[in-house]
N, C-alpha and C positions, 0 to 999 in steps of 0.2 A: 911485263907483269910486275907488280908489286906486292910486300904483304903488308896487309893494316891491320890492328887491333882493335879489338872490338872491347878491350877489357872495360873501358869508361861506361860502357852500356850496362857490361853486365852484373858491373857495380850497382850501377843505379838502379837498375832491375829490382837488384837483390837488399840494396839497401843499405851497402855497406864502405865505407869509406877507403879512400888509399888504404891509410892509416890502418885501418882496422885489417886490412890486406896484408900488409905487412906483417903486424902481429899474430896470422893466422900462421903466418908462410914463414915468416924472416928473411925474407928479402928485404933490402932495405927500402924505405919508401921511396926515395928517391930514385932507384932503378921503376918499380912502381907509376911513379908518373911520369919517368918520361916512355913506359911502355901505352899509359894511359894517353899522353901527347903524341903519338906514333912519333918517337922521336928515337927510340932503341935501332938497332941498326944488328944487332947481334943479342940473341937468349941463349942462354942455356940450355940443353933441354931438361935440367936437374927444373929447374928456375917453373918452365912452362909443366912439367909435372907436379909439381908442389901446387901450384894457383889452377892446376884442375881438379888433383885431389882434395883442397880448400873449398874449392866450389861449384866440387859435385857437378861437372862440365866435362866436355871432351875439347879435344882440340882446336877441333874446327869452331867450336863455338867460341873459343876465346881469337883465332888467325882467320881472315879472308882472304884467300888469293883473289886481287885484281887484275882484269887484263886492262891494260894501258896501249895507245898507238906508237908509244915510245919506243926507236930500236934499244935490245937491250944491250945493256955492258959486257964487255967480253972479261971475263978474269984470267 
């Protein structure tokens, strides 16, 4: 299983830019797009509270868990 971000969507949905994500939240934008690039690998959960309280959202709506046919990694 994997998890993907939907955040690019909900932007655009909503109208609002990284950028402008950013200055809601203070994250900086560049964490921002590479959550937008599902390229993050690790959030905060400070991080993912802030950009749902921003945008009036719960969790699930900004994370998709996928299932994948891939064995998974063992840690």
């Amino acid at each position: 299983m994997i998890i993907q971000f939907k955040l690019d969507e909900i932007l655009e949905r909503m109208n609002i830019s990284q950028h402008g994500l950013s200055r809601m939240t203070g994250i900086r934008q560049a964490t921002i797009s590479d959550m937008c690039a599902n390229k993050t690998k690790h959030i905060p959960l400070k991080n993912l509270a802030l950009i749902c309280g921003s945008l009036d959202c719960g969790i699930l709506d900004v994370l998709e868990l996928i299932k994948t046919n891939e064995k998974e990694p063992t840690e």
